[in-house]
N, C-alpha and C positions, 0 to 999 in steps of 0.2 A: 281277480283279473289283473294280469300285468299290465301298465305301464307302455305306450305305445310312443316310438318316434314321432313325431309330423312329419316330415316330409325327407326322403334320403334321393340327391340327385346323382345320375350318372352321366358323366361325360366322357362318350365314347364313337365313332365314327361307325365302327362296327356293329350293324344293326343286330346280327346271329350272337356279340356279347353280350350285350344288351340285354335281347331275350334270355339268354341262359342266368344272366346276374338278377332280371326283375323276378324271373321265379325261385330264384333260389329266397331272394328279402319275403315275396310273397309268400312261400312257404314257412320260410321263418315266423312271418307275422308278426315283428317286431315295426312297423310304421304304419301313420296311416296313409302315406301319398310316398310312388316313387315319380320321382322326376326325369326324363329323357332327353338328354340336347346332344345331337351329332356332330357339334361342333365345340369346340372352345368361344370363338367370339359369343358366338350363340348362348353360351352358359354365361359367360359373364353379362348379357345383353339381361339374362333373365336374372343372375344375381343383384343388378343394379333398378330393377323395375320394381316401382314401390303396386302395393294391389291393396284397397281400401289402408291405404296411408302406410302400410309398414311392408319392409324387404321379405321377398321369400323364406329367406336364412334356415334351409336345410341344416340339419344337425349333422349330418355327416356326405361329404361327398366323394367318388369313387371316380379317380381321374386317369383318363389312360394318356401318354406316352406319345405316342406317335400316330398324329392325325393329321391330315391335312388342311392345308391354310395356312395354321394355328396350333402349334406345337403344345402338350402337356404341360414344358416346361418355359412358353412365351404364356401361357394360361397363367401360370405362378408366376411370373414378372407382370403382370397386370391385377393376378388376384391381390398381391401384396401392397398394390396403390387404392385399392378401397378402402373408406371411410371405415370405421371399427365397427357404426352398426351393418354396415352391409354384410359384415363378416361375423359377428357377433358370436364369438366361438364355436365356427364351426368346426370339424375335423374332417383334414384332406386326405384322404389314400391314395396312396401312385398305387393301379392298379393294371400293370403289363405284361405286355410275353418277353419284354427282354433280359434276356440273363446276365446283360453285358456288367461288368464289374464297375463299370465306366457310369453306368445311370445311376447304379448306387451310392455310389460316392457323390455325384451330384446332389441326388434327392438328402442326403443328408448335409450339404450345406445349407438349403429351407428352412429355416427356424418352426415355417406352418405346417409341412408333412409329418405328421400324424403316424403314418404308416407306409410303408413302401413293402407290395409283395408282388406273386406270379398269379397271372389268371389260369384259371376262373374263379370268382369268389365265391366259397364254399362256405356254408351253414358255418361249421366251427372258425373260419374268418370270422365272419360275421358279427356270430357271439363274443366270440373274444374282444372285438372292440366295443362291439356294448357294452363287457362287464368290464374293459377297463376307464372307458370314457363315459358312460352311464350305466352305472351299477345302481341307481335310481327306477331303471325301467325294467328291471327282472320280477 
């Protein structure tokens, strides 16, 4: 038996992604917990909340773009002021509809983006960042 994530969170405004992204991981069966916050502030409220003494710290999280409030990209100006264990290597994916050449180039000034792709995220996404960021859990 493989090797299961703990917990992969998404941060996305759009409820209909959401659904389409938990059953794709659910199908995968690659974690045992997916996480949901509709908002940015929201995720970092829950990434900074200790639960019997230690931080959530999702192994991978799948962050969309353009939400309101609280921008994908104000997300990562805030994710990059937590303490190391709050963050505890996790790995960020910018996961959006925009095509614009303009986010690309942003998301690779991040030192913490991980991955920058188009939705929806599909099975072979997926795997591919498990086998290149835990090749442990195949």
């Amino acid at each position: 038996m493989k090797k299961k994530l703990r917990n992969i969170l998404l941060i996305d405004d759009y409820e209909a992604d959401n659904y389409i992204h938990q059953r794709v991981i659910r199908l995968a069966d690659v974690t045992e917990k997916i996480t949901v916050k509709l908002g940015a502030r929201e995720a970092l409220d829950y990434l900074c909340e200790q639960i019997d003494g230690a931080y959530p710290n999702p192994e991978i999280i799948f962050l969309d773009i353009n939400m309101p409030g609280m921008s994908g990209w104000e997300f990562l100006d805030e994710y990059v002021k937590l303490d190391e264990e709050q963050k505890a290597g996790i790995i960020v994916c910018m996961l959006t509809t925009s095509d614009a050449s303009s986010d690309q180039e942003k998301a690779a000034q991040y030192d913490i983006i991980n991955d920058f792709s188009n939705k929806p995220l599909t099975k072979k996404k997926l795997m591919t960042l498990i086998e290149q960021y835990f090749p442990d859990y195949l």
